[in-house]
ZAKOL-265395 format. One line per 10 residues: for each residue x, y, z of C-alpha. Coordinates in nm, 3 decimals. Layout:
N
X:Y:Z; ...
***
This chain:
134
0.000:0.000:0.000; 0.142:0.380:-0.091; 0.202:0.597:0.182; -0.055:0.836:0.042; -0.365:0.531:0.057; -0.220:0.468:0.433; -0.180:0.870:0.530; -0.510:0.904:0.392; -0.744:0.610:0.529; -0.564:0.697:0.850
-0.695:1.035:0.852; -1.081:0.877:0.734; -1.018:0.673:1.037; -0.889:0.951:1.242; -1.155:1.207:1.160; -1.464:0.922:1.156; -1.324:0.879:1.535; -1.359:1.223:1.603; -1.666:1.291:1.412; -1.832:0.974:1.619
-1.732:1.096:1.966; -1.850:1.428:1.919; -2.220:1.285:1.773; -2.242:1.070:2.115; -2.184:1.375:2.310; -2.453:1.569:2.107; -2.694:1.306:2.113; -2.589:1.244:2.508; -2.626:1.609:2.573; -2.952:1.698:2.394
-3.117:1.352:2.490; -3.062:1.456:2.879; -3.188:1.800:2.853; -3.501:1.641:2.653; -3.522:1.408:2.974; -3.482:1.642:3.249; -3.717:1.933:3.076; -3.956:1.684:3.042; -3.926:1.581:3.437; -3.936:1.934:3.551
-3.818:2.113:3.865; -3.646:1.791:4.091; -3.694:2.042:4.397; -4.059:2.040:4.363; -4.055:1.650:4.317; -3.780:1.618:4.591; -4.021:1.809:4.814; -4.324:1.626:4.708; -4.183:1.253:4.734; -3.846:1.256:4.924
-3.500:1.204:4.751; -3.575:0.824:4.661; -3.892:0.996:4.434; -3.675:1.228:4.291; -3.381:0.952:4.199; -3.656:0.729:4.063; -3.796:1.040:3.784; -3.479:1.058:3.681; -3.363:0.718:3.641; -3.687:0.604:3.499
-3.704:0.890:3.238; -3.625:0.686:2.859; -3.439:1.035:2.761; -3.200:1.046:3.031; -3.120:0.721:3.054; -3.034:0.658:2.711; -2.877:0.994:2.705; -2.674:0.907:2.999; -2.585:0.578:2.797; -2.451:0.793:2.494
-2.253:0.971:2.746; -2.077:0.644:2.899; -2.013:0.495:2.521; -1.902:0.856:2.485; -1.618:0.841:2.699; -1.500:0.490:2.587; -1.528:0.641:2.231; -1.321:0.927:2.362; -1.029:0.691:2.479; -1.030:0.470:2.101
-1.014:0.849:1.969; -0.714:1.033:2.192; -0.493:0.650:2.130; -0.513:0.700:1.764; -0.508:1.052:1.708; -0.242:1.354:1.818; -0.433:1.494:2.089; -0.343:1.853:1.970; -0.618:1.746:1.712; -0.814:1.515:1.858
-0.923:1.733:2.134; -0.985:2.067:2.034; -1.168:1.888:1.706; -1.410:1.681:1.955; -1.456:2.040:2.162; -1.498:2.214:1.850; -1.744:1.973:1.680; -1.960:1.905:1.974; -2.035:2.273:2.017; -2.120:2.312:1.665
-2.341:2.030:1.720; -2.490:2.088:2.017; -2.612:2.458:1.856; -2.774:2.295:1.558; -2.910:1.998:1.784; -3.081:2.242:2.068; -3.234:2.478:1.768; -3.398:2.178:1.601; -3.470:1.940:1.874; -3.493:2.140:2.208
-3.631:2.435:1.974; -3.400:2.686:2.199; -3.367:3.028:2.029; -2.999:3.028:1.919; -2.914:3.411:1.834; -2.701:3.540:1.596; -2.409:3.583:1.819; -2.400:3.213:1.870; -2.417:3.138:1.499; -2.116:3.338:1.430
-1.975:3.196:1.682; -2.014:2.807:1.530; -1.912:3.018:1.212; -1.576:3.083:1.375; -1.527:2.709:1.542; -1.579:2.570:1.193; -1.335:2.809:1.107; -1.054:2.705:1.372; -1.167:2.336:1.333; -1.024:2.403:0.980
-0.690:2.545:1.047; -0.608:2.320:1.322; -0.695:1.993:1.100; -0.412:2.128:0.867
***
């Protein structure tokens, strides 16, 4: 195999690594927000049933659960990422790329009003995701 085949599947593998971790953490991110907006206030339900009632909305809530499951294969993903990638891009692109996504994620999922400012700001993280990947 050419060095240029190798150099390039190992950045496909490199950046599909990156690319996946940061998708967990979106989904892991946006899936416990769904969960805990749609439990409400834990105070109130602390208040109203004890701790043990308040543990047992949460942990029986689909959306954080399974968002707390993204989160877990998340960090495992995390690990497979850093061990085959230079952490001066692996980082900073997993950072970069989950913030991107979590902005487009919470405007169409969580429907959260995402202002201008913050969409020039993704504008400039694409930006730095592309000089640091060169």
């Amino acid at each position: 195999m050419s060095p240029t085949v190798q150099t390039t599947a190992h950045l496909f593998h490199v950046w599909g690594a990156i690319t996946f971790v940061a998708a967990l953490a979106v989904a892991g991110e946006v899936l416990i927000a769904a969960g805990m907006r749609s439990i409400g206030d834990l105070d109130v339900i602390r208040a109203d049933s004890g701790l043990p009632g308040a543990i047992r909305a949460v942990l029986t809530n689909g959306s954080f659960v399974i968002g707390a499951l993204c989160m877990a294969l998340n960090f495992f993903a995390m690990l497979y990422a850093l061990s085959n990638a230079d952490l001066t891009l692996a980082a900073p692109a997993i950072a970069s790329l989950t913030y991107i996504g979590n902005a487009i994620a919470a405007k169409m999922f969580l429907r959260e009003a995402v202002d201008h400012r913050r969409w020039l700001a993704v504008v400039f993280v694409i930006v730095g995701v592309i000089l640091i990947s060169r």
